[in-house]
PyMOL commands that place a pseudoatom at each C-alpha (Angstrom):
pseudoatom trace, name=CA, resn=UNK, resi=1, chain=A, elem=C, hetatm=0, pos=[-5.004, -29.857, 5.961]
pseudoatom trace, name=CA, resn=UNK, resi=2, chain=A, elem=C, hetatm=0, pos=[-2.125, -29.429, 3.166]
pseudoatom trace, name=CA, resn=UNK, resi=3, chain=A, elem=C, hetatm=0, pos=[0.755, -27.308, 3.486]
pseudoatom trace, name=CA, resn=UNK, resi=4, chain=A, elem=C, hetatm=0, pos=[-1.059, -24.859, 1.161]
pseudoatom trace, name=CA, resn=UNK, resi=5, chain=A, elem=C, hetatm=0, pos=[-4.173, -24.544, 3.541]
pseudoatom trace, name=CA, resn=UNK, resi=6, chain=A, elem=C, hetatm=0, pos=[-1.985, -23.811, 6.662]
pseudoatom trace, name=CA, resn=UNK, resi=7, chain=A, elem=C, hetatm=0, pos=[-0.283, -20.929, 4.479]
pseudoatom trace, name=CA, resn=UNK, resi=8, chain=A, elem=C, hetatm=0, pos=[-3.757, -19.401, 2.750]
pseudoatom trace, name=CA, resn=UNK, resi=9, chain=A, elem=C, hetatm=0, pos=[-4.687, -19.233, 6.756]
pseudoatom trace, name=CA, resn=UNK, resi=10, chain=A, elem=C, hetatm=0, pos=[-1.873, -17.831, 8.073]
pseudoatom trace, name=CA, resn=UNK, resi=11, chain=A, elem=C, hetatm=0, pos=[-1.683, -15.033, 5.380]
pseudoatom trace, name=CA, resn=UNK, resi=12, chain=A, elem=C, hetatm=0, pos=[-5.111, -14.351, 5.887]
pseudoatom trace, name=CA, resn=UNK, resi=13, chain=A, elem=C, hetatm=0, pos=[-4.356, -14.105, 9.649]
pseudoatom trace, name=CA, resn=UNK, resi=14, chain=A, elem=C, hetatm=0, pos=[-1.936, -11.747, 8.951]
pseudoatom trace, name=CA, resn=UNK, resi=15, chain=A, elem=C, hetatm=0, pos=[-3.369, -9.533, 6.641]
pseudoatom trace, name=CA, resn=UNK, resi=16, chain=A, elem=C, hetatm=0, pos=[-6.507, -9.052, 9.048]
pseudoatom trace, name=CA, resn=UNK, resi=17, chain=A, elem=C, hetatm=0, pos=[-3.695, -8.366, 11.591]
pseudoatom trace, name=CA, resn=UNK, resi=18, chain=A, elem=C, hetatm=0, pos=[-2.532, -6.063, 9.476]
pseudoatom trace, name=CA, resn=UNK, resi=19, chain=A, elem=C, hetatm=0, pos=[-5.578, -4.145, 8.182]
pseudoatom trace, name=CA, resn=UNK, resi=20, chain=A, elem=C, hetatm=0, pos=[-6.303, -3.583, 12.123]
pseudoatom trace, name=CA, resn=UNK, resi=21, chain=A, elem=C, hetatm=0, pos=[-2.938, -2.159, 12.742]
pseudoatom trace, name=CA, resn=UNK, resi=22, chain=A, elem=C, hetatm=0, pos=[-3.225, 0.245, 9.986]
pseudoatom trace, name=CA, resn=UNK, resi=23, chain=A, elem=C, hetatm=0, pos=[-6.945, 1.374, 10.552]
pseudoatom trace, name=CA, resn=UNK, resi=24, chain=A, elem=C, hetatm=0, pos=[-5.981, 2.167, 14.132]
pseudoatom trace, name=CA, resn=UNK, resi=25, chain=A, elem=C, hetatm=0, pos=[-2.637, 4.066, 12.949]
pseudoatom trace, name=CA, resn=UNK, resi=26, chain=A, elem=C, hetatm=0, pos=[-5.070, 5.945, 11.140]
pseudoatom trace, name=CA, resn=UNK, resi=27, chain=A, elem=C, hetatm=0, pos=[-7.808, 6.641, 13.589]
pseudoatom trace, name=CA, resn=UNK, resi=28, chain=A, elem=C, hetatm=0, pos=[-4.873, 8.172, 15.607]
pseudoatom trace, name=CA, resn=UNK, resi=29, chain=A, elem=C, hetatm=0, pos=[-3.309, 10.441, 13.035]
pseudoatom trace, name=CA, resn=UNK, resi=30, chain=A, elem=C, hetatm=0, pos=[-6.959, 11.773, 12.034]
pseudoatom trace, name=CA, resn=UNK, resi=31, chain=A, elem=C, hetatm=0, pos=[-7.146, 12.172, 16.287]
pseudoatom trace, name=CA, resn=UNK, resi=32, chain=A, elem=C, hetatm=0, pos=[-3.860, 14.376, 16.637]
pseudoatom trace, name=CA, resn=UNK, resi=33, chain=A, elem=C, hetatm=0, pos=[-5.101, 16.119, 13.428]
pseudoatom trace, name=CA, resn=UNK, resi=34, chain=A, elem=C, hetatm=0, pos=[-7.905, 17.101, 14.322]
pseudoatom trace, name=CA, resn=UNK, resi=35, chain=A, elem=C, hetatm=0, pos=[-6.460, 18.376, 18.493]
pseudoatom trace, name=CA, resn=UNK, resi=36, chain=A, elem=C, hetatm=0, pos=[-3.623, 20.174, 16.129]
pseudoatom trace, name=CA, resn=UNK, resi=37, chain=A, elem=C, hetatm=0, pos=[-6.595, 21.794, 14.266]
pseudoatom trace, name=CA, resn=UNK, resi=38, chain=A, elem=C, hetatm=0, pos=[-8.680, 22.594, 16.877]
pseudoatom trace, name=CA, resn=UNK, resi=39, chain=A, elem=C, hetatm=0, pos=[-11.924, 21.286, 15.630]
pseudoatom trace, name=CA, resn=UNK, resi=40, chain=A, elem=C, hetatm=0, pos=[-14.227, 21.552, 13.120]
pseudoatom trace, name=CA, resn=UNK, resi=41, chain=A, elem=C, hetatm=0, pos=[-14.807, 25.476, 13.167]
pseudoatom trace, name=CA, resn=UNK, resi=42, chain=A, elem=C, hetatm=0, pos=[-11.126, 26.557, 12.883]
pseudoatom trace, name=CA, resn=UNK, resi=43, chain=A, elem=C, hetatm=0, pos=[-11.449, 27.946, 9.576]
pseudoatom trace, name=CA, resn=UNK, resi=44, chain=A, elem=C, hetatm=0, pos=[-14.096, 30.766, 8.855]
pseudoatom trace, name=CA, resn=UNK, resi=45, chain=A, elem=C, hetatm=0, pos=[-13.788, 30.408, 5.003]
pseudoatom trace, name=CA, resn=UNK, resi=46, chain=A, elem=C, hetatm=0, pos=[-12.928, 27.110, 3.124]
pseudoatom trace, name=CA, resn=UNK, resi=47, chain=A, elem=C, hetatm=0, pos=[-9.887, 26.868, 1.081]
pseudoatom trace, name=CA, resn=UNK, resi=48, chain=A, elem=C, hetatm=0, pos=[-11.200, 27.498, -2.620]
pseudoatom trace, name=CA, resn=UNK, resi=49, chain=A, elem=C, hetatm=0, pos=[-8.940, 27.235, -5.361]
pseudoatom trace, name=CA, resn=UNK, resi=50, chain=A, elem=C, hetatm=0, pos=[-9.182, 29.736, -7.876]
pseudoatom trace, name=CA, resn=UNK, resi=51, chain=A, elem=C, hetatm=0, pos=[-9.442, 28.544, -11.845]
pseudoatom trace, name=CA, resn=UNK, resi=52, chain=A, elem=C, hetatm=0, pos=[-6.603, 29.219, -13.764]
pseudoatom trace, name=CA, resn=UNK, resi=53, chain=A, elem=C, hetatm=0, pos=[-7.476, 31.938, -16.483]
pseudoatom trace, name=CA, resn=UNK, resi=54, chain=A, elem=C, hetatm=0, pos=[-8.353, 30.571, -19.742]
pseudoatom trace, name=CA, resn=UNK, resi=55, chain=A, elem=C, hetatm=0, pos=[-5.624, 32.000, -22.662]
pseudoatom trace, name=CA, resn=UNK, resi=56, chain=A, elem=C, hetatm=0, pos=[-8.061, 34.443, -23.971]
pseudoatom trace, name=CA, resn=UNK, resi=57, chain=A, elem=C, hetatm=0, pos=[-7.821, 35.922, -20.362]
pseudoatom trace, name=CA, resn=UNK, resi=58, chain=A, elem=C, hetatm=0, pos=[-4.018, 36.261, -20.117]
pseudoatom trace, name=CA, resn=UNK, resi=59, chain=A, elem=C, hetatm=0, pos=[-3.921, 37.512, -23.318]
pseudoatom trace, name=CA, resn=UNK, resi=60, chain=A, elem=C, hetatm=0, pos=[-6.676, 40.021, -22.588]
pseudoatom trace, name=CA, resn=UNK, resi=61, chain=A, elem=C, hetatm=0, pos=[-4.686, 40.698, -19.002]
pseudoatom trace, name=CA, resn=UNK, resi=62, chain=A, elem=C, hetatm=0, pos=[-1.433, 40.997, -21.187]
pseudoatom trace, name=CA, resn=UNK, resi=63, chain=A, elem=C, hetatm=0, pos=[0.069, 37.966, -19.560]
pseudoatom trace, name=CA, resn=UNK, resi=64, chain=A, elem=C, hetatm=0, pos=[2.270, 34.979, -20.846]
pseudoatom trace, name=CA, resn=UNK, resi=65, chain=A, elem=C, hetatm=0, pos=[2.952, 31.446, -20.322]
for i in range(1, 65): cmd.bond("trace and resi %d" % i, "trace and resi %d" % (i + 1))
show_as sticks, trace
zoom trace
């Protein structure tokens, strides 16, 4: 095999290597997450974001930008 096939291989190697590494990093954070949490049901309501009032409304509140 060339010198170029050797390399292709041996980055491919690595990036599995790599992509295995980071998927179990992950797996681990989401794990401590979720024991810092304490599970699913720690929250009673979800966080909701209110909308930001339109103009009209802040000018109808009497607010400005």
């Amino acid at each position: 095999m060339a010198w170029w096939g050797w390399l292709l291989a041996a980055w491919t190697v690595i990036a599995c290597a790599v992509a295995l590494w980071l998927a179990l990093a992950i797996r681990l954070a989401e794990d401590r997450e979720w024991l810092r949490r304490g599970g699913v049901d720690r929250r009673k309501h979800p966080r909701v974001q209110e909308p930001e009032p339109s103009m009209r409304g802040r000018r109808a509140a009497g607010l400005r930008r």
